[in-house]
Backbone as CSV, one residue per row, in Angstrom:
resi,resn,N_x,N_y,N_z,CA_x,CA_y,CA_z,C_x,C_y,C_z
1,UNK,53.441,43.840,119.653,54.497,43.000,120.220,54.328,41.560,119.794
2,UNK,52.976,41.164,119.336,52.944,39.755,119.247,52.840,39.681,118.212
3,UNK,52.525,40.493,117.066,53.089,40.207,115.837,54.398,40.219,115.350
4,UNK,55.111,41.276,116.093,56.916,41.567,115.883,57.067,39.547,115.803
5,UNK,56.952,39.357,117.414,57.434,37.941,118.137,56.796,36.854,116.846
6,UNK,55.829,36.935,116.336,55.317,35.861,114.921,56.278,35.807,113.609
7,UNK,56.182,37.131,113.611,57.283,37.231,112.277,58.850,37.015,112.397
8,UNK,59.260,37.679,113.101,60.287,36.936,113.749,60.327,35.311,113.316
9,UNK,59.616,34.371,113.999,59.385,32.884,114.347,59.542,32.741,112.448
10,UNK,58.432,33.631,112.327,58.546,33.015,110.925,59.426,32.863,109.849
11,UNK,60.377,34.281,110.380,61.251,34.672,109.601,62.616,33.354,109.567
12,UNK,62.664,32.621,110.805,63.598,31.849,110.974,63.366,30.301,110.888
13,UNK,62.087,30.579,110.507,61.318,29.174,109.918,62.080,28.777,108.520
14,UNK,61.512,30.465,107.803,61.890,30.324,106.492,63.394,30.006,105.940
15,UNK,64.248,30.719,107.142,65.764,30.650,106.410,65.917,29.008,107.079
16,UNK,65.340,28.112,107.865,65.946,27.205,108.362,65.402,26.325,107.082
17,UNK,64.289,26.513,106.313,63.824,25.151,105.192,64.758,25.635,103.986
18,UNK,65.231,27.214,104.083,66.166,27.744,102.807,67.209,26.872,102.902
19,UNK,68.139,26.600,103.757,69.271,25.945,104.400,69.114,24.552,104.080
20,UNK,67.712,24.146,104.357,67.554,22.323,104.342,67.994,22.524,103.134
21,UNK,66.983,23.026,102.218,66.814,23.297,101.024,68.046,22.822,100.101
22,UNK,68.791,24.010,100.244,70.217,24.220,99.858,71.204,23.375,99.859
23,UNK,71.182,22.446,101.557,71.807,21.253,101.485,71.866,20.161,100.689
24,UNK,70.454,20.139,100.710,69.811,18.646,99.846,70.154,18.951,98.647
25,UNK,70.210,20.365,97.991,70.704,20.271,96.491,72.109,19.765,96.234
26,UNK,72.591,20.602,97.247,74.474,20.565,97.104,74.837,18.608,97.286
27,UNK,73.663,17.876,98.233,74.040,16.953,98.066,73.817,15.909,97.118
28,UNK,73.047,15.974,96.258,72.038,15.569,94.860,73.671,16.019,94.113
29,UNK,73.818,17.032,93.973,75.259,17.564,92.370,75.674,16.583,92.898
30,UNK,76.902,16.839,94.309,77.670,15.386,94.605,77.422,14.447,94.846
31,UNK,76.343,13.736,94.393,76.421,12.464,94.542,76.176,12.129,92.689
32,UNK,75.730,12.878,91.867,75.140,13.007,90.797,76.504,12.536,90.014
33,UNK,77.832,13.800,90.531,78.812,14.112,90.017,79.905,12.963,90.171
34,UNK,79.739,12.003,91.811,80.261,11.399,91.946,79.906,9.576,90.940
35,UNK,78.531,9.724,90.816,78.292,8.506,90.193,78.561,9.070,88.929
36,UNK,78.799,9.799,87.910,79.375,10.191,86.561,81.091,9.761,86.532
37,UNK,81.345,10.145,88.181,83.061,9.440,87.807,83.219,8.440,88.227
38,UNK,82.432,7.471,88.464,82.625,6.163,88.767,82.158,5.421,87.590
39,UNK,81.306,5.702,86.733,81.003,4.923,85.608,82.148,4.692,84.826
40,UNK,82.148,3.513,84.383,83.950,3.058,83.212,83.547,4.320,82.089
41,UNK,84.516,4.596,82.062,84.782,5.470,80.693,84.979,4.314,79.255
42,UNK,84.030,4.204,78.401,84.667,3.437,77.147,85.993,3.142,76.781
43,UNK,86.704,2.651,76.376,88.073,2.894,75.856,88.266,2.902,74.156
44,UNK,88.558,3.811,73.563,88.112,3.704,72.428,89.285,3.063,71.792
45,UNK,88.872,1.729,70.656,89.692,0.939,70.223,90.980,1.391,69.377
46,UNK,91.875,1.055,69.274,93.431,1.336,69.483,93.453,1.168,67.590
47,UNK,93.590,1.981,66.804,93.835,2.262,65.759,95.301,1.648,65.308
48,UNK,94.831,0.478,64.618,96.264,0.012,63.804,96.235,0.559,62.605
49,UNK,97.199,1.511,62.408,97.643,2.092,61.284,97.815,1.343,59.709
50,UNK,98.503,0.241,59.603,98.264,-0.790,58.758,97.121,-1.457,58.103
51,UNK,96.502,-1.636,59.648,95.397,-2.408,58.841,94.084,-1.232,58.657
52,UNK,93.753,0.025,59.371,92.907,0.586,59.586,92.673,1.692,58.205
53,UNK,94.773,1.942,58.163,94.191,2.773,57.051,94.507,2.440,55.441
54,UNK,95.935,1.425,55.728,96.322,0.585,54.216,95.319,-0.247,54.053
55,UNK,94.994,-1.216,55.233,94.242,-2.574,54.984,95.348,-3.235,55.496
56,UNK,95.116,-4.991,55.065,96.095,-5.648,55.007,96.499,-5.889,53.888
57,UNK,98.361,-6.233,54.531,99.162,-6.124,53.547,98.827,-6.975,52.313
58,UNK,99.822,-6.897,50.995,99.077,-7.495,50.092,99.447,-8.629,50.022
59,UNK,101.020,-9.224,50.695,101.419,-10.349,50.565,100.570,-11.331,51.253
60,UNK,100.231,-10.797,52.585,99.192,-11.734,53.565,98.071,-12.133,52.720
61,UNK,97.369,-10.763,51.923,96.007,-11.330,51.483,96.354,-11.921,50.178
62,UNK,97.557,-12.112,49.608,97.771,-12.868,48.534,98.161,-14.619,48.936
63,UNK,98.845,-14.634,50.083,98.986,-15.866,50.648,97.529,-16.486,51.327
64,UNK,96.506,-15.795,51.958,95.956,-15.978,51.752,94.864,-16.318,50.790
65,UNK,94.585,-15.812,49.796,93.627,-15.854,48.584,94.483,-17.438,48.378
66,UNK,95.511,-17.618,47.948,96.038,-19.005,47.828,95.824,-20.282,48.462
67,UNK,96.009,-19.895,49.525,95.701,-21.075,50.498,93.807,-21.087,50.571
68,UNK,93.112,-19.815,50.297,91.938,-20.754,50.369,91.168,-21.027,48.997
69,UNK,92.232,-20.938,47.753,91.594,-21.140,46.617,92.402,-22.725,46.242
70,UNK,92.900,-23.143,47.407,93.724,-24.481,47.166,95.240,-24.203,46.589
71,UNK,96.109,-24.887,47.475,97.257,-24.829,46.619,97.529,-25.945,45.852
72,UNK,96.850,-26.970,45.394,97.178,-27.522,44.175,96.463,-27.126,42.875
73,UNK,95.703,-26.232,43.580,95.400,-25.246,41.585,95.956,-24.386,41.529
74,UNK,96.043,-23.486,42.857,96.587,-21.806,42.820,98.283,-22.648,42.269
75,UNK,98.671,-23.382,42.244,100.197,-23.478,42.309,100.865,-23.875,40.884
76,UNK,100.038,-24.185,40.173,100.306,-24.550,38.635,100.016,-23.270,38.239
77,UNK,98.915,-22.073,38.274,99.069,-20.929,38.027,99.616,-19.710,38.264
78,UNK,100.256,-20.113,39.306,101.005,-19.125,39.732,102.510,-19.178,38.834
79,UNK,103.183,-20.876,39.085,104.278,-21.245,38.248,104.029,-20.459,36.951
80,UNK,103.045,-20.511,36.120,102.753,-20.238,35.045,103.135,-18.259,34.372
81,UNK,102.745,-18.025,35.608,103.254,-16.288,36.109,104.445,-15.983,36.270
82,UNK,105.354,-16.797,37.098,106.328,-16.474,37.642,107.362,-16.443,36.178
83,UNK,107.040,-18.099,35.554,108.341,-18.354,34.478,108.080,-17.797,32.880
84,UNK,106.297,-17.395,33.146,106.073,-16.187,32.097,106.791,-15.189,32.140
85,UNK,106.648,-14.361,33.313,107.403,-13.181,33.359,108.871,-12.926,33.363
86,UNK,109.377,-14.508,34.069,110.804,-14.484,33.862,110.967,-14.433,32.103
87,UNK,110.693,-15.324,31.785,110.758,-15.522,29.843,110.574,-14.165,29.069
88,UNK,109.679,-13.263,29.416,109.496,-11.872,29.082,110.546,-10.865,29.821
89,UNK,110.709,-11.106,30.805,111.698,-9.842,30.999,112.983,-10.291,30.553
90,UNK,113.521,-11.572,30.559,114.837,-11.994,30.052,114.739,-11.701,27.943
91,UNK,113.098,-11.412,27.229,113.287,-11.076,25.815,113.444,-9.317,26.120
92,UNK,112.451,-8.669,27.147,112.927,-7.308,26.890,113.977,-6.803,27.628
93,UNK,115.303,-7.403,27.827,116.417,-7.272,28.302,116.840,-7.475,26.758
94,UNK,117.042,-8.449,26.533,117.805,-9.050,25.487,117.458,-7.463,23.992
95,UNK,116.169,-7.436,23.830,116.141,-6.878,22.795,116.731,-5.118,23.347
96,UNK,116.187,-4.812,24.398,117.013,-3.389,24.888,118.700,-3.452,24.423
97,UNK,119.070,-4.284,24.682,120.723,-4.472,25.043,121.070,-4.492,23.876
98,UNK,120.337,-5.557,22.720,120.518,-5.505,21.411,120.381,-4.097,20.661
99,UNK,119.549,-3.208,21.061,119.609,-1.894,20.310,120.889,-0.979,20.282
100,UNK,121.083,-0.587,18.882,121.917,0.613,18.836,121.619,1.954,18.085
101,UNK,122.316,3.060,17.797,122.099,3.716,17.279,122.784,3.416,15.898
102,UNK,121.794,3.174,15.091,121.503,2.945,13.714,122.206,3.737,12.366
103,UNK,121.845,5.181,12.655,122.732,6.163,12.171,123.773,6.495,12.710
104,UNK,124.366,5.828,13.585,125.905,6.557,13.930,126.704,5.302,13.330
105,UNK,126.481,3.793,13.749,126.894,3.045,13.008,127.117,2.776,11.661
106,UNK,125.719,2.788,10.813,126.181,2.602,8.950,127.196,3.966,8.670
107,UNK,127.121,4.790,9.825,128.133,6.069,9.491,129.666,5.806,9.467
108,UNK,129.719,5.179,10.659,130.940,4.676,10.924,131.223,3.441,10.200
109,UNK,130.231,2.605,9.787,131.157,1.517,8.823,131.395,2.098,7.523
110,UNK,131.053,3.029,6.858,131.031,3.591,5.410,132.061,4.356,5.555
111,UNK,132.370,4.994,6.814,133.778,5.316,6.646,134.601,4.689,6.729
112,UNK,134.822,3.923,7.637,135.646,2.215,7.964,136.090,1.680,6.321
113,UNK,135.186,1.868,5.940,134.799,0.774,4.300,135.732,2.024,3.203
114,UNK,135.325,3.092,3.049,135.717,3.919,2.386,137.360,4.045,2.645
115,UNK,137.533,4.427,3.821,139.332,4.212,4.521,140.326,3.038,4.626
116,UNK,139.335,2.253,4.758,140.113,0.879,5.137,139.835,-0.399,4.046
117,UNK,139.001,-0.023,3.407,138.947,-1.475,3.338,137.774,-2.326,3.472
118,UNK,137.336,-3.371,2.863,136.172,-3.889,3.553,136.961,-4.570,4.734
119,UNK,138.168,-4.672,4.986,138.965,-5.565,6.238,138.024,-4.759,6.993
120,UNK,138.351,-3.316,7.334,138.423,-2.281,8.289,137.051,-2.322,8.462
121,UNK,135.823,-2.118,8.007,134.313,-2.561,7.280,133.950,-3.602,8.823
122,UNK,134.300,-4.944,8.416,134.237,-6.474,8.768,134.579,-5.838,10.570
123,UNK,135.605,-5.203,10.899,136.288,-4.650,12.086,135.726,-3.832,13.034
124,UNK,134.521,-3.157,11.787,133.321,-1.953,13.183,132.064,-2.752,13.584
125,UNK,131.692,-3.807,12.109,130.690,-4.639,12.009,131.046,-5.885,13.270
126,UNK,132.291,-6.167,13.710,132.356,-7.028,14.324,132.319,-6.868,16.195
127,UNK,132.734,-5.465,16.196,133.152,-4.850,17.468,132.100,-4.718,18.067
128,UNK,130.438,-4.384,16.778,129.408,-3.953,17.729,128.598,-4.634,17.495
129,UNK,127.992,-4.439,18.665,126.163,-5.558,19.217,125.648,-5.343,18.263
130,UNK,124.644,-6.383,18.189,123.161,-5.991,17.865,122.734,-6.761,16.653
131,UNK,121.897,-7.000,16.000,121.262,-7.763,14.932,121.452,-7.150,13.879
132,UNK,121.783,-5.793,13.695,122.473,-4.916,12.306,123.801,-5.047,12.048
133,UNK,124.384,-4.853,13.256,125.450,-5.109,13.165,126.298,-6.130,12.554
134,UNK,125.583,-7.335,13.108,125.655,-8.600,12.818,125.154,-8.560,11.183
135,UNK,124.507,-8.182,10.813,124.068,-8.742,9.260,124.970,-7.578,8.135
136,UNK,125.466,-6.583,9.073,126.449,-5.876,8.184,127.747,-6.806,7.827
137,UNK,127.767,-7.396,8.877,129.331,-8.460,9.419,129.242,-9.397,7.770
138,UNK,128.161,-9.754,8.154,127.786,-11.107,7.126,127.797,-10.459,5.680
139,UNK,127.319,-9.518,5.624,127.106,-9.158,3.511,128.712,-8.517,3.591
140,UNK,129.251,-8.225,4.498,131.013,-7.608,4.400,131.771,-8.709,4.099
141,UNK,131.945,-10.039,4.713,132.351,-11.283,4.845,132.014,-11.956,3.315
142,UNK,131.178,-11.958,2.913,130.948,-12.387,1.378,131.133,-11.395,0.659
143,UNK,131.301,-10.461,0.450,131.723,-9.059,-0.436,132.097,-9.788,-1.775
144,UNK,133.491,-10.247,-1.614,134.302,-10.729,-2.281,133.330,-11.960,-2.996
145,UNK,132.381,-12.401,-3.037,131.828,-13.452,-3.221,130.687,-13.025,-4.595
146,UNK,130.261,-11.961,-4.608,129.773,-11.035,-5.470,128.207,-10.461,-4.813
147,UNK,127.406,-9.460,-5.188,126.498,-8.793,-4.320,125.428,-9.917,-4.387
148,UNK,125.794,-10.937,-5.630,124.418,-11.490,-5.465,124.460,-12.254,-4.304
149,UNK,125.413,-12.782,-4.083,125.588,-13.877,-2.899,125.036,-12.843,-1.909
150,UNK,126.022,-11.303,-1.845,125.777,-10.437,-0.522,124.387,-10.615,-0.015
151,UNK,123.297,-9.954,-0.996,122.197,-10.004,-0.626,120.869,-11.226,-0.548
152,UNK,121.990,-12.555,-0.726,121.048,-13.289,-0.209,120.995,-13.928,1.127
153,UNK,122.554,-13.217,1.194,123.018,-13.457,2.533,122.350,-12.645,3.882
154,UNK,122.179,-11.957,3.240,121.777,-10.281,4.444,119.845,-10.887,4.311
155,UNK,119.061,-11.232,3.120,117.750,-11.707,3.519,118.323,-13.065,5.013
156,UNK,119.068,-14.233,4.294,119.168,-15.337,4.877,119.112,-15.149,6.642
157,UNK,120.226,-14.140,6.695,120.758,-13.705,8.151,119.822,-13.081,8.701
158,UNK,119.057,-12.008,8.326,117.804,-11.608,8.572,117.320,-12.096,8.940
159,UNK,116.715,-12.997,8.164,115.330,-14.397,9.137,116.248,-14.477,10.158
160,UNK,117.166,-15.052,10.136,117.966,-15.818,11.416,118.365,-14.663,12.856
161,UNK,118.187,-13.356,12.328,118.470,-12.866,13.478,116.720,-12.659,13.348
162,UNK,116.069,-12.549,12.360,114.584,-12.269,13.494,114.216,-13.192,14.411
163,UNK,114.760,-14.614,13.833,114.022,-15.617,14.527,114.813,-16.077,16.403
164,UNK,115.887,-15.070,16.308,116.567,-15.312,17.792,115.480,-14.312,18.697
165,UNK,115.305,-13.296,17.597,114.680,-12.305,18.864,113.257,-12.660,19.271
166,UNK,113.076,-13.594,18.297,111.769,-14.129,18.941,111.342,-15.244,20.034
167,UNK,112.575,-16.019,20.157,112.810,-17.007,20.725,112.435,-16.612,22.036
168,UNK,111.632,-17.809,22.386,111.084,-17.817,23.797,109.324,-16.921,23.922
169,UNK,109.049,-16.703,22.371,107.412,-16.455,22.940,106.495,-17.390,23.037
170,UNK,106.964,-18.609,22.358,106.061,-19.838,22.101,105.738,-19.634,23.225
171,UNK,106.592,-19.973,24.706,106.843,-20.343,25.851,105.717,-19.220,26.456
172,UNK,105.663,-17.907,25.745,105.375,-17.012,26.829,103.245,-17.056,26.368
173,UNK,103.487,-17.616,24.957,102.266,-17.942,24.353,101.539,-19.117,24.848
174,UNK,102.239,-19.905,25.312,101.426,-21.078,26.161,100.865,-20.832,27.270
175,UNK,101.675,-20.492,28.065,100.867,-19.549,29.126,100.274,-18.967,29.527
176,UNK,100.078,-18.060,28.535,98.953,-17.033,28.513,97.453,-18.029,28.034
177,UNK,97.530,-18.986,27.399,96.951,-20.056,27.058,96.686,-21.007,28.197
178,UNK,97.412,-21.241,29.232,97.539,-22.548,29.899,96.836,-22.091,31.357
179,UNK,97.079,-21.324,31.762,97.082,-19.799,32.940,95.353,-20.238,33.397
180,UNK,94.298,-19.557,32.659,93.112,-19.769,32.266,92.414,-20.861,32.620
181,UNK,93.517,-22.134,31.944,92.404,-23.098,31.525,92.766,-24.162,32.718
182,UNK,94.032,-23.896,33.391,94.169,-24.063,34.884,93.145,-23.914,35.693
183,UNK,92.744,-21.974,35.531,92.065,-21.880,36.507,90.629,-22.610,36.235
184,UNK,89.959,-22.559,35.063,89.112,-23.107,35.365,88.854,-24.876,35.447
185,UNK,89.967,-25.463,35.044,89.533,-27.086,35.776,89.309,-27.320,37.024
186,UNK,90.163,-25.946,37.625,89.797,-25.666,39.268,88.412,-25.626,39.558
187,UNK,88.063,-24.776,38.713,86.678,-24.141,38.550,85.314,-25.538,38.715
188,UNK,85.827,-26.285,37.895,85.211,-27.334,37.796,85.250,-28.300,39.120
189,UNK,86.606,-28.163,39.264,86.706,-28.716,40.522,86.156,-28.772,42.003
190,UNK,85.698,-27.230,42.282,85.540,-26.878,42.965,83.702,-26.921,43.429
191,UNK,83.325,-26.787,41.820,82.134,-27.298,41.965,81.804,-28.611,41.610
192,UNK,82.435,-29.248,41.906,82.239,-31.073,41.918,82.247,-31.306,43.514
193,UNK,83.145,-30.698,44.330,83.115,-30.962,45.435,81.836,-29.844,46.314
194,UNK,81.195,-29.003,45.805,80.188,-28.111,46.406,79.062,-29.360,46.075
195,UNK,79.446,-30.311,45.151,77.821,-30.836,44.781,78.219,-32.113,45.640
196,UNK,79.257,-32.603,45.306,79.359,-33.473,46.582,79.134,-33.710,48.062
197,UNK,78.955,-32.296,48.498,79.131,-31.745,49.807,77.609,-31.704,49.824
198,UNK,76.665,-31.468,48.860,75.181,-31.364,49.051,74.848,-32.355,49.277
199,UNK,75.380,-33.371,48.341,74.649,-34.966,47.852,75.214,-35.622,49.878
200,UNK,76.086,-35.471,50.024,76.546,-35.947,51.343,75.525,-35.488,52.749
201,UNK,75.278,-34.437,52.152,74.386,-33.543,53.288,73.034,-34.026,53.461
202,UNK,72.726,-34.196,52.078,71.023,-34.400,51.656,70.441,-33.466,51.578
203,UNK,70.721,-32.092,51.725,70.542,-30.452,51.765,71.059,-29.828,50.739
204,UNK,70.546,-28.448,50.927,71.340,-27.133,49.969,71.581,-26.373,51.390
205,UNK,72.812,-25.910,51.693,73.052,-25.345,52.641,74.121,-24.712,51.954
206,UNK,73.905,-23.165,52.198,75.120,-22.291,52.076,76.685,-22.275,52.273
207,UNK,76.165,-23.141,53.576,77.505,-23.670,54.565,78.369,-24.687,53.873
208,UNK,77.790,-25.371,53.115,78.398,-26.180,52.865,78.653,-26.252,51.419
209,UNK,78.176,-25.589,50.622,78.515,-25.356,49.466,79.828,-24.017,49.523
210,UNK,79.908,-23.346,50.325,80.690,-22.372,50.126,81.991,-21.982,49.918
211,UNK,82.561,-23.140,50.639,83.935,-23.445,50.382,84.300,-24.146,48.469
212,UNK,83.380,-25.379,48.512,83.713,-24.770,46.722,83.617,-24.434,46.040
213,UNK,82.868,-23.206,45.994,82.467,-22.220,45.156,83.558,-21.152,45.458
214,UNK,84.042,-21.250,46.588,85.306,-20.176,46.891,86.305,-20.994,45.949
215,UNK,86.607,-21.900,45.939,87.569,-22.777,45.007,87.714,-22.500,43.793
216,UNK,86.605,-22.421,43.243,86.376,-22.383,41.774,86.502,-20.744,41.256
217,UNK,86.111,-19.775,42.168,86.111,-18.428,41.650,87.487,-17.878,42.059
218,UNK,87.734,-18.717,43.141,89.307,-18.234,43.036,90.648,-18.528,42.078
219,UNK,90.747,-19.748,41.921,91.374,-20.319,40.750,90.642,-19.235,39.574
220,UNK,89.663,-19.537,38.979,89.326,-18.619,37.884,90.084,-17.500,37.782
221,UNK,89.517,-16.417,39.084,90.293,-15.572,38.866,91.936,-15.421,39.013
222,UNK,92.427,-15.900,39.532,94.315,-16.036,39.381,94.929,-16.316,38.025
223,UNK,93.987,-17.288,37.334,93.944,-17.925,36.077,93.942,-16.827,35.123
224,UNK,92.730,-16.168,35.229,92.273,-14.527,34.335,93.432,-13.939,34.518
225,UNK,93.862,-13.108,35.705,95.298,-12.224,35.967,96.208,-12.623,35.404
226,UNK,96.585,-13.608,35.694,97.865,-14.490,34.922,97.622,-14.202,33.730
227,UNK,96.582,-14.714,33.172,96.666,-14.736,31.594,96.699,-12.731,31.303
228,UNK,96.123,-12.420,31.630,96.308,-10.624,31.654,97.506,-10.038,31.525
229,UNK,98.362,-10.571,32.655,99.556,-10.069,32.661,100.539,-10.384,31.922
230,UNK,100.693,-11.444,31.677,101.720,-11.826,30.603,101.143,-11.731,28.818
231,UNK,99.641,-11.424,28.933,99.415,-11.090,27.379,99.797,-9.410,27.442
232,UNK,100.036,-9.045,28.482,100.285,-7.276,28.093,102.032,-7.398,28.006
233,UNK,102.447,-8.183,28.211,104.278,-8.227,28.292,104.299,-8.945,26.922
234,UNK,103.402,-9.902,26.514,103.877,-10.602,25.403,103.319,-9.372,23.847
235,UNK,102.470,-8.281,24.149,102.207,-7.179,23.209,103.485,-6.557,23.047
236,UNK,104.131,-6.163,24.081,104.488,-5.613,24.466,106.012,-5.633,23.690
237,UNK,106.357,-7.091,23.987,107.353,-7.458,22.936,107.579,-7.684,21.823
238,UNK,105.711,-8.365,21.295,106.107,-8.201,19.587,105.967,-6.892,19.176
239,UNK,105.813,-5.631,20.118,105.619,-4.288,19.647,107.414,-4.597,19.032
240,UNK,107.926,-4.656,19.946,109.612,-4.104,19.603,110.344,-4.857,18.625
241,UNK,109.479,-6.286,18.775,110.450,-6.658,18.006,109.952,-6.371,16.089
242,UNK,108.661,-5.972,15.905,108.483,-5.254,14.827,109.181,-4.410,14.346
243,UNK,109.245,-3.224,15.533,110.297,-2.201,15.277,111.852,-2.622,14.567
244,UNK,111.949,-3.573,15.848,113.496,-4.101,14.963,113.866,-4.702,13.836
245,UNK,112.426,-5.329,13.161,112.292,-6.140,12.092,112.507,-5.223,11.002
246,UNK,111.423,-4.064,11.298,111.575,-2.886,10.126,113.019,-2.134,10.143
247,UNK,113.459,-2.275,10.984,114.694,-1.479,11.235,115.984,-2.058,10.200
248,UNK,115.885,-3.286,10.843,116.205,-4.337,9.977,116.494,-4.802,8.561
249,UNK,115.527,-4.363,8.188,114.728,-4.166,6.418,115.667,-3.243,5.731
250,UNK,115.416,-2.068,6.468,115.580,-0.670,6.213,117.217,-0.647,6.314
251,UNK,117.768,-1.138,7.514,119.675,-0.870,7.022,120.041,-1.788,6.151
252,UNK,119.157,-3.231,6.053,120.162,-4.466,4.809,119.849,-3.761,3.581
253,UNK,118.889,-2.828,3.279,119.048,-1.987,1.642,119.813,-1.058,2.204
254,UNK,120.310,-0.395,2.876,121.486,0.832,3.022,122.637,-0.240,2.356
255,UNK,122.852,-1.359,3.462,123.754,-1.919,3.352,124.227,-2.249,1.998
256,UNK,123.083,-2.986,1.298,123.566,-3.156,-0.290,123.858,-2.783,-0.999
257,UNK,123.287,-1.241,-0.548,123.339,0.136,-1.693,124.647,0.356,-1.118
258,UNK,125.503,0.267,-0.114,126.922,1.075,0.572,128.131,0.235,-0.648
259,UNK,127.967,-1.331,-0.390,128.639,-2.083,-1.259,128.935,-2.243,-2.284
260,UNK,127.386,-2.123,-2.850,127.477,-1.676,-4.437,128.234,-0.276,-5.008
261,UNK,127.906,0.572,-4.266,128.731,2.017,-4.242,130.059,1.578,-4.201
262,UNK,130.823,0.725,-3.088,132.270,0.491,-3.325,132.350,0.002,-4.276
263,UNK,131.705,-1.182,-4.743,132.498,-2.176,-5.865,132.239,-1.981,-7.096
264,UNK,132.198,-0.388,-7.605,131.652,0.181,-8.291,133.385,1.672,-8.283
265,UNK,133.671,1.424,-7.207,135.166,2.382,-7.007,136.564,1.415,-7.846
């Protein structure tokens, strides 16, 4: 009987420290759980699409690069870009517009010439564009004058139409020349005032040299580009206008040989 009555005691010993037990855990999670949701959550920074995944734009970092490479150097080289490229795209306009088809024309004036007339000749030569055209006009117009005149006429006119299509590279040749040597007086510039900035200091300090050394490598480089870009437009054009030169060559002997064939009828 008095062991039943012990075990018993004991038995309700044990489930009463199981219970403490149990409590104290359940209250440890929630309080565990509750200080996890009270801590700030980070906020993770807000992704600008622009700048995060283009960068920045190029006009900003080009207005920038300007303004801190100085705008009284960046601004003579830039001019130098702008009225380069205008001068080049206004020659490869000009020489595009000037092209024709070569063989459909001496086709059509030899028939013109053969049917009509050198009048009729003077009439296809006059109707159409171009620097062939034009020098057909001219050896048709002296015909009557005899071939020798014709063909000194068609060299004469020659030069004179090569020398239109060339017009305006001097311009585009200085530049590519001038561009450079801009940037680097900058260059110079920039380190006159970095040494100034020392001699003022009585130091070598990074700080204070840094701004003109940004001066000088920036100008340089705008100077370099510039000159880059307009020497690949200025290739670019004496490519064509070669082409047209030979082209050139090549119809004023058709041409002489077409004339001589008439005045020979």
């Amino acid at each position: 009987m008095i062991l039943s009555v012990v075990g018993l005691m004991t038995f309700a010993t044990a489930n009463v420290y199981a219970q403490d037990a149990e409590a104290v855990a359940t209250e440890q999670v929630a309080e565990d759980a509750e200080a996890v949701a009270e801590e700030p959550v980070a906020e993770e920074p807000a992704i600008d699409e622009e700048t995060e995944i283009a960068g920045v734009p190029f006009h900003q970092t080009l207005k920038q690069k300007v303004i801190e490479g100085g705008v009284l150097w960046m601004t003579p080289v830039l001019l130098c870009l702008i009225i380069g490229l205008a001068v080049a795209i206004e020659r490869i306009l000009y020489l595009s517009f000037s092209k024709i088809n070569t063989k459909k024309f001496i086709a059509k004036f030899e028939e013109a010439l053969n049917n009509g007339g050198i009048e009729a000749a003077k009439e296809v030569a006059r109707n159409t564009k171009g620097p062939v055209a034009s020098i057909y006009y001219q050896g048709a117009l002296r015909y009557h004058e005899g071939m020798d005149v014709v063909e000194k006429t068609v060299a004469s006119y020659g030069s004179v139409q090569n020398g239109l299509m060339e017009n305006g590279l001097s311009w585009i040749s200085l530049f590519i020349a001038l561009s450079p040597s801009l940037g680097f007086m900058g260059t110079v510039v920039g380190m006159i005032e970095a040494f100034d900035q020392i001699q003022a200091a009585g130091e070598v300090s990074a700080t204070l040299v840094a701004g003109g050394i940004k001066v000088a490598l920036l100008t340089t480089l705008a100077g370099l580009i510039s000159a880059v870009i307009l020497q690949l437009f200025y290739n670019y054009i004496l490519n064509k206008i070669d082409t047209a030169v030979v082209e050139l060559e090549d119809t004023s002997i058709t041409l002489v040989d077409i004339l001589t064939d008439y005045s020979k009828k």
